[in-house]
Backbone as CSV, one residue per row, in Angstrom:
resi,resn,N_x,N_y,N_z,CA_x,CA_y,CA_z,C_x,C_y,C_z
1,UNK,-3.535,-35.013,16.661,-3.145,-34.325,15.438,-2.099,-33.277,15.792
2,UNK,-0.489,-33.581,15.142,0.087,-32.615,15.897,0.608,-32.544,16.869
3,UNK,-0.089,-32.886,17.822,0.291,-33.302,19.536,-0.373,-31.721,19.987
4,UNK,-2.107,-31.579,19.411,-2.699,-30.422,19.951,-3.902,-31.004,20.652
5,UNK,-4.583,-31.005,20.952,-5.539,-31.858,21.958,-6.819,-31.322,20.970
6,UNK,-7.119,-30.370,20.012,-8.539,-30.792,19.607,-8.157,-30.505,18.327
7,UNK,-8.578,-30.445,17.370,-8.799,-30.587,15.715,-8.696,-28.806,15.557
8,UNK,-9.461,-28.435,16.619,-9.798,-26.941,15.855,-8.589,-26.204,16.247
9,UNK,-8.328,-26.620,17.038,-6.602,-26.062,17.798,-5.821,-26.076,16.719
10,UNK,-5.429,-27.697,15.796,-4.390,-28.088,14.614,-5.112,-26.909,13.720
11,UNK,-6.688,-27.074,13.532,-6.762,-26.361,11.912,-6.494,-24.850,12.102
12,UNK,-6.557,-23.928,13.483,-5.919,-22.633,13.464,-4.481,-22.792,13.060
13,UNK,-4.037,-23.352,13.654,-2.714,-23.583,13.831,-1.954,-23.446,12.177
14,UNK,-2.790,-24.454,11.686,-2.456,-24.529,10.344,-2.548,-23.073,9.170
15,UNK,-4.032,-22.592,9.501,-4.462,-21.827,9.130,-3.544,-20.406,8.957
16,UNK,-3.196,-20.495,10.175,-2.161,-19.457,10.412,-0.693,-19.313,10.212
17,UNK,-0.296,-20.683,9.350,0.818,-20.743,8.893,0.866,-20.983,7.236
18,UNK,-0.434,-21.281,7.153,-0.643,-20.834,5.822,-0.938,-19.485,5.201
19,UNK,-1.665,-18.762,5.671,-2.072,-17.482,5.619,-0.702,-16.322,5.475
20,UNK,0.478,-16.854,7.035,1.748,-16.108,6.766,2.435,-16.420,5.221
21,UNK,2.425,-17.884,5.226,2.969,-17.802,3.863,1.915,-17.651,2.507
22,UNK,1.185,-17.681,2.633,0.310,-16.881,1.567,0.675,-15.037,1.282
23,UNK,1.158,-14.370,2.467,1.352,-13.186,2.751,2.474,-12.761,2.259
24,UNK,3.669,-13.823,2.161,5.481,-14.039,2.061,5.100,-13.600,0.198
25,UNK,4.704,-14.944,-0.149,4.454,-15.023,-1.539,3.834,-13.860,-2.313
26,UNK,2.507,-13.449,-1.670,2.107,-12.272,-2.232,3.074,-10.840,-2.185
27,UNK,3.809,-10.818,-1.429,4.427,-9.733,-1.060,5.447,-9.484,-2.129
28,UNK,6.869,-10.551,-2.202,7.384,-10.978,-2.948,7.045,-10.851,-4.356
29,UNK,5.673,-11.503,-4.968,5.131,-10.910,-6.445,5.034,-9.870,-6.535
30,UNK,4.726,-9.113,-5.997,4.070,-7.770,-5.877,5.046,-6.582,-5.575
31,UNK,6.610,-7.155,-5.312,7.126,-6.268,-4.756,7.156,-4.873,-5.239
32,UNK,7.997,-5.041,-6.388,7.884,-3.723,-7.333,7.013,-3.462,-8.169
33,UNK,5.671,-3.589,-7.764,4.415,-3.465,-9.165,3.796,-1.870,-9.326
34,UNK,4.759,-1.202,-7.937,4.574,0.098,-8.094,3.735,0.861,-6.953
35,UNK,3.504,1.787,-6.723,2.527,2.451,-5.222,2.079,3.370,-5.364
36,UNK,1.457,3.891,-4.298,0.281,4.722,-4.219,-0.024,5.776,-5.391
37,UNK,1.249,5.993,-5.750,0.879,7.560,-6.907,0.897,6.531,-8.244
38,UNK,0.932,5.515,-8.176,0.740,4.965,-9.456,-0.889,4.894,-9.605
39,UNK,-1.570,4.781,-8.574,-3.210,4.538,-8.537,-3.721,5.404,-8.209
40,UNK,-3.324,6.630,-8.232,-4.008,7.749,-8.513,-4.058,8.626,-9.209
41,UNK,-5.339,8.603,-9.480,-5.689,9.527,-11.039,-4.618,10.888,-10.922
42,UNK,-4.629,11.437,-12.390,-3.792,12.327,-12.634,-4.490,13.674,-12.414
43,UNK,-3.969,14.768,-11.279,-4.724,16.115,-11.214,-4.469,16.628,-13.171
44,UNK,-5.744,17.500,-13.346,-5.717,18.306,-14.268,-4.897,19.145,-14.125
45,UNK,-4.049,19.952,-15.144,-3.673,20.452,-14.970,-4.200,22.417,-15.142
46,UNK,-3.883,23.079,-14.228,-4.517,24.303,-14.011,-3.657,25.365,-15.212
47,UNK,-4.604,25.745,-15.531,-4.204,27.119,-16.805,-3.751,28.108,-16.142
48,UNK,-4.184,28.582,-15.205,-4.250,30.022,-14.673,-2.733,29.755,-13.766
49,UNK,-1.744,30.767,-13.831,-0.636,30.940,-13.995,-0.678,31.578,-12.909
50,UNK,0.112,31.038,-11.540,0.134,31.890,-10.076,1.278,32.660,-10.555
51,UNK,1.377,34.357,-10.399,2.663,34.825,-10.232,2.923,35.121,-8.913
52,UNK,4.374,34.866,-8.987,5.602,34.624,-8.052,6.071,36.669,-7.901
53,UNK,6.096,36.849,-6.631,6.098,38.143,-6.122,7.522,38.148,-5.058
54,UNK,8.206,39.183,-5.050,9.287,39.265,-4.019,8.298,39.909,-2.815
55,UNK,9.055,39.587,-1.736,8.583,40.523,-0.739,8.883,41.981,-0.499
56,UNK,7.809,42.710,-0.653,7.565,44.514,-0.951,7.327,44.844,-1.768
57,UNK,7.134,44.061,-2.709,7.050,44.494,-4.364,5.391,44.418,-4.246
58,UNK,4.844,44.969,-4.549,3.194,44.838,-4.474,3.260,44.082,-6.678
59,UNK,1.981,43.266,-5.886,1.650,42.465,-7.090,0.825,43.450,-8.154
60,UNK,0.671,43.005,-9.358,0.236,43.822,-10.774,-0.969,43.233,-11.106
């Protein structure tokens, strides 16, 4: 089979050239479907208002 000397040799063989192109294809669909900050939930947003201070100016 092939010119591999046992069966299980061809069906890796195979296996593993199917799998790459299973990988090609998926990749390809998927290219632009978007990433990581698309699947993560949105922080709340915080009320409380940090004020912004120069340096020496003591805060209020």
């Amino acid at each position: 089979m092939l010119g591999l000397g046992d069966a299980s040799t061809a069906a890796a063989l195979i296996l593993c050239v199917a799998v790459t192109l299973f990988g090609v294809v998926y990749g390809i669909v998927n290219w632009n479907s978007g990433g990581p900050d698309d699947l993560a939930p949105e922080r709340p947003k915080c009320r409380r208002r940090r004020r912004r201070h120069r340096r020496g100016q003591p805060q209020k």
